[in-house]
C-alpha positions in Angstrom: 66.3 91.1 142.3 69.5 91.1 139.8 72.5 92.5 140.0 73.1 95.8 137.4 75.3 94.2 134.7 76.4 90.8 133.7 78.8 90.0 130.4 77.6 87.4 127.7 77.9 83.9 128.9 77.7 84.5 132.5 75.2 83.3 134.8 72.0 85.6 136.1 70.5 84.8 138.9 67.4 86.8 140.2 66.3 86.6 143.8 62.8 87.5 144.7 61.1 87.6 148.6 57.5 86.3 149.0 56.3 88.0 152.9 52.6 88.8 154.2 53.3 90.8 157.1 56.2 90.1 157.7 55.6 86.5 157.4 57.3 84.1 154.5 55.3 83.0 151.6 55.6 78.9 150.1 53.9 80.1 147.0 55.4 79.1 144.0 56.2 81.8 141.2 55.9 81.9 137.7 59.3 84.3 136.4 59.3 85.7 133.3 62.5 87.0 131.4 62.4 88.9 127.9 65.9 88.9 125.9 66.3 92.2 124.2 65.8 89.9 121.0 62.2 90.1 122.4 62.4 86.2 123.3 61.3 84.9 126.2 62.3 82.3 128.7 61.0 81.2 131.7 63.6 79.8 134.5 62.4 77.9 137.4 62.1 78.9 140.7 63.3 77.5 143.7 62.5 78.3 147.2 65.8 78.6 150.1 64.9 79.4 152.5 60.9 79.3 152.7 59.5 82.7 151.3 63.3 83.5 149.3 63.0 82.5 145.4 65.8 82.0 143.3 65.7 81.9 138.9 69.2 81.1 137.5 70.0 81.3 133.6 72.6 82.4 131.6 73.2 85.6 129.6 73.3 84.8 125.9 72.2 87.9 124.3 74.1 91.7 124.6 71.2 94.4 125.4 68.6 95.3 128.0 67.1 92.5 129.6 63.5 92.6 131.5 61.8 90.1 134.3 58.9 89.8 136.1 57.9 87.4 138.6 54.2 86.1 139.7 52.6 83.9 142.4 50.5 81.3 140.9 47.3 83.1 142.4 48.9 86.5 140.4 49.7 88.7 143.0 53.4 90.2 141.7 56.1 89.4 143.3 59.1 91.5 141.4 60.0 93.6 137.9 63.0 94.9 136.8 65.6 94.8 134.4 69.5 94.4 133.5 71.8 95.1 131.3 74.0 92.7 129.3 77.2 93.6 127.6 78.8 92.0 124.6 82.8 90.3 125.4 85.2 92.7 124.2 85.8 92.4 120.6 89.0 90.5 119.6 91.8 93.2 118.3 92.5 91.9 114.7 95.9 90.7 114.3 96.6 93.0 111.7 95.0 96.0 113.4 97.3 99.6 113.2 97.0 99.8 116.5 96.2 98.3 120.3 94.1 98.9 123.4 97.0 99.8 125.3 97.8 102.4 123.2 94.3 103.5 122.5 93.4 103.9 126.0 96.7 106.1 126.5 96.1 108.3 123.5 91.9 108.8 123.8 91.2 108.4 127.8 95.0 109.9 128.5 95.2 106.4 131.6 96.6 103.2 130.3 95.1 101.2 133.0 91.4 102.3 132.1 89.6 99.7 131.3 86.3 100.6 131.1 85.8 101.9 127.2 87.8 98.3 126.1 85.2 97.4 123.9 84.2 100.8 122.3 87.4 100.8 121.6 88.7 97.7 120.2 85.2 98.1 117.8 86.9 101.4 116.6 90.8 100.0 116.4 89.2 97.3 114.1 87.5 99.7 112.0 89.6 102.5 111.2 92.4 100.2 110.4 90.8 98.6 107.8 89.5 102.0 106.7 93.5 103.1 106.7 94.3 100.1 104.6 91.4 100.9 101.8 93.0 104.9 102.1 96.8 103.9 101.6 96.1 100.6 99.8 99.4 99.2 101.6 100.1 96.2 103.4 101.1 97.6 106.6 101.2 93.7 108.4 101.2 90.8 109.0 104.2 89.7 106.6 103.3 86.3 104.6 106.7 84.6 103.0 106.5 82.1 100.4 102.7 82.9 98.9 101.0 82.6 95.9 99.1 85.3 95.0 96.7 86.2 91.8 95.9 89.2 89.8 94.1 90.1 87.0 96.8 91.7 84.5 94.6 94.0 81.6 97.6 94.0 78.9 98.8 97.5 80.0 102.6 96.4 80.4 102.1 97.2 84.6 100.5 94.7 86.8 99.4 96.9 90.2 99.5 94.9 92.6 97.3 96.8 94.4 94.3 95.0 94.5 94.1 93.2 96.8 96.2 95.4 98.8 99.7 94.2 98.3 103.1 95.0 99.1 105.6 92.6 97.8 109.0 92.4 99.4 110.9 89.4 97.4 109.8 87.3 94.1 110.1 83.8 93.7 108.4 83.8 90.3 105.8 85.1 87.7 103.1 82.6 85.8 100.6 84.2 83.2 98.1 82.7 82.1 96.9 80.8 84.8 93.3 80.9 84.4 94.2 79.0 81.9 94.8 75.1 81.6 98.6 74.2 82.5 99.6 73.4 78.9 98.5 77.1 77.9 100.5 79.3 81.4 103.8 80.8 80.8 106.2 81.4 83.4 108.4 84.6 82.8 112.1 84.9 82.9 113.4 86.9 86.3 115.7 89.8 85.7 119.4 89.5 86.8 122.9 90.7 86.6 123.4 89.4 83.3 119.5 88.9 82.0 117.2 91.9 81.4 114.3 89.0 82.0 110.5 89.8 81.5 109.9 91.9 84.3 110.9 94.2 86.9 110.2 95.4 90.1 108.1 98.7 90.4 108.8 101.3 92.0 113.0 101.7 91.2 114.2 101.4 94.2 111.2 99.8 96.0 109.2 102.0 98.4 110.9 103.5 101.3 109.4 100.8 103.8 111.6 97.8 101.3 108.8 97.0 98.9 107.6 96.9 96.2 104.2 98.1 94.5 103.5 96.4 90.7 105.5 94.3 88.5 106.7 96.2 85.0 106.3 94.0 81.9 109.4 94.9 79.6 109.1 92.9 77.3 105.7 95.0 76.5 106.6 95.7 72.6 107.9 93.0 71.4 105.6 90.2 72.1 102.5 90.4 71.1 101.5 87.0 71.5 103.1 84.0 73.7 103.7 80.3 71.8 100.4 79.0 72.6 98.6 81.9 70.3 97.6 84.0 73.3 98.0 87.3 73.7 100.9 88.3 75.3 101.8 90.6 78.2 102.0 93.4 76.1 98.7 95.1 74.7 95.8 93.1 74.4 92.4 93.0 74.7 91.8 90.3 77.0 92.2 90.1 80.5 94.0 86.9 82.4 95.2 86.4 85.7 99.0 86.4 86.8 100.4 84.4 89.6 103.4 86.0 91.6 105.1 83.8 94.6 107.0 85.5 97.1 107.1 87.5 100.1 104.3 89.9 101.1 103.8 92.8 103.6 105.4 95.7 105.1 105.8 94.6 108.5 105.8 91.4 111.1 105.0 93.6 113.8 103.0 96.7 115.1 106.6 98.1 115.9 107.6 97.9 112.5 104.7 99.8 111.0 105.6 103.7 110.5 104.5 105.7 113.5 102.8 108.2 112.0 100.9 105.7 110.5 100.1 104.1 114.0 99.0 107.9 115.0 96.9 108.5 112.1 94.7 105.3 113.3 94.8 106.6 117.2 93.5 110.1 115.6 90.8 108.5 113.7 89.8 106.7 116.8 89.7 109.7 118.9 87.9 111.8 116.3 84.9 108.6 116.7 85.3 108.6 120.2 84.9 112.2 120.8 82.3 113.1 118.3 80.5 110.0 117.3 77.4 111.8 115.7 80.3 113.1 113.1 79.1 116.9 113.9 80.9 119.1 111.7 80.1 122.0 113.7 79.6 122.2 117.6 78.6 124.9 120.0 80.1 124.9 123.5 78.8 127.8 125.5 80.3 130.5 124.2 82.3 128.9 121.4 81.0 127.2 117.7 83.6 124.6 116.6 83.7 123.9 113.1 86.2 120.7 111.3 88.2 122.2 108.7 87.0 120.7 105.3 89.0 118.5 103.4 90.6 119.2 100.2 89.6 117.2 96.7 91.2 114.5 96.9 91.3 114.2 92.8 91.1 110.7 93.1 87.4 108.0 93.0 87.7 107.4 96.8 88.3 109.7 99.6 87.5 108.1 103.1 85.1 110.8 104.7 85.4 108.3 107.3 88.6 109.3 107.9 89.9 112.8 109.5 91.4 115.4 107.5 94.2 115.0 109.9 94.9 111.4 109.6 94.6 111.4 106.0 97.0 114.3 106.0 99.8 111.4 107.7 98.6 108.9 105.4 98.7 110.7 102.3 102.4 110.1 101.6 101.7 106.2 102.0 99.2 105.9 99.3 99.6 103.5 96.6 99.4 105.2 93.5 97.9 103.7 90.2 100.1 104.5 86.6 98.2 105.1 83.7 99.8 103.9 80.7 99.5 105.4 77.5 
């Protein structure tokens, strides 16, 4: 027979005994093994010592697994099944926060193993949902890129989608789905020079960056040398290249921790209640999830706790309307 459990990529081996009373069998048997993609193989079997039968493989597929083996005159020898578990999903290198941390705040034991690749699945997940919520860049940090936006003519360029938090500038191209002859690179602001932009918000955000670039030059050029429109009002979009450095933080340790807890929260709430109940009855007691508020904004992650986006809501990126 097989053992219980194997991971993906090891190697199965199922054991079958052929005896007539008592006696062992040199029949040779036919084994059969479904994949729970509903494939089928057929390993070979081989006899040591007479009467013992032996089918190895290898586990390529993560589900419920079934056998069967037959002597070629049909008389069964063996059935059963096993299970087959996927590797544990890598923890993206961006993720808010890690197993370590997850096992500790969910199964209350750091050196639980066991739920590693529920978890990790959920780590993965509810970061990326926090990063849609907040529309930060919580990590990794990326110096010296090139990044590009489409810029509407509103005077603000948001650099918020793609999520992007922008700690130094290097320097500002419009224009640059454009051909080169036609792109215009803007004049930086300094101690002496107003330039063509600034940094948004004043200040920068209280994690050191910065959320959208402010045109303000946005009255009194309406169109560039080339004939274009300028990057004040117009009625075509363009893209805008901006070089410099991007993200919040290198490290986990350097993202805020209630950020980090808002993402072990979400994971617990999954963990706990993965049917997303808003209402439970145990025994004697009804449990109902306080609803959340309107958000007053397009997207509201209902993916998301009330309580985690109640520690995120400070961090939110938020879009200004110009008029």
């Amino acid at each position: 027979m097989a053992d219980n459990k194997y991971k993906v990529g090891q190697g199965v081996t199922l054991e079958f005994d052929l005896t007539v009373n008592g006696a062992p069998q040199t029949d040779t048997i036919d084994v059969v093994v479904t994949k729970p993609d509903g494939s089928v193989i057929n390993p070979t079997a081989t006899q040591s010592p007479t009467g013992t039968f032996k089918a190895t493989f290898t586990a390529d597929q993560a589900g419920l697994w079934f056998y069967s083996a037959d002597t070629n005159t049909n008389i069964a020898v063996g059935a059963g099944s096993f299970v087959v578990e996927a590797l544990i999903p890598t923890v993206r290198s961006d993720a808010l926060t890690d197993l370590l941390s997850a096992r500790e705040f969910v199964l209350q034991d750091s050196t639980d193993s066991s739920q590693d690749p529920r978890l990790a699945r959920l780590i993965n997940a509810y970061s990326r949902s926090i990063y849609k919520f907040t529309r930060r860049e919580w990590r990794p940090q990326t110096n010296a890129a090139t990044r590009s936006f489409t810029y509407d003519g509103s005077g603000v360029l948001e650099l918020a989608n793609p999520d992007s938090d922008l700690r130094a500038v290097t320097a500002v191209v419009l224009y640059t789905d454009l051909p080169t002859g036609s792109r215009q690179t803007l004049t930086p602001p300094s101690g002496s020079v107003q330039g063509d932009w600034r940094l948004g918000p004043i200040g920068g955000t209280p994690e050191g960056t910065y959320l959208r670039l402010e045109f303000t030059s946005l009255l009194n050029r309406p169109f560039n040398t080339a004939g274009f429109p300028g990057y004040g009002p117009c009625e075509l979009d363009y893209k805008v290249d901006v070089t410099g450095n991007w993200g919040i933080a290198s490290t986990l340790a350097g993202v805020p921790d209630d950020v980090q807890l808002a993402c072990l929260v979400a994971i617990a709430d999954a963990y706990r209640n993965p049917e997303g109940f808003a209402s439970r009855v145990i025994g004697p007691l009804q449990l109902t999830e306080e609803a959340a508020a309107p958000a007053g904004e397009s997207f509201s992650a209902r993916n998301l706790p009330v309580e985690a986006q109640e520690l995120l809501e400070p961090y939110r990126a938020r879009t200004i309307q110009m008029i």
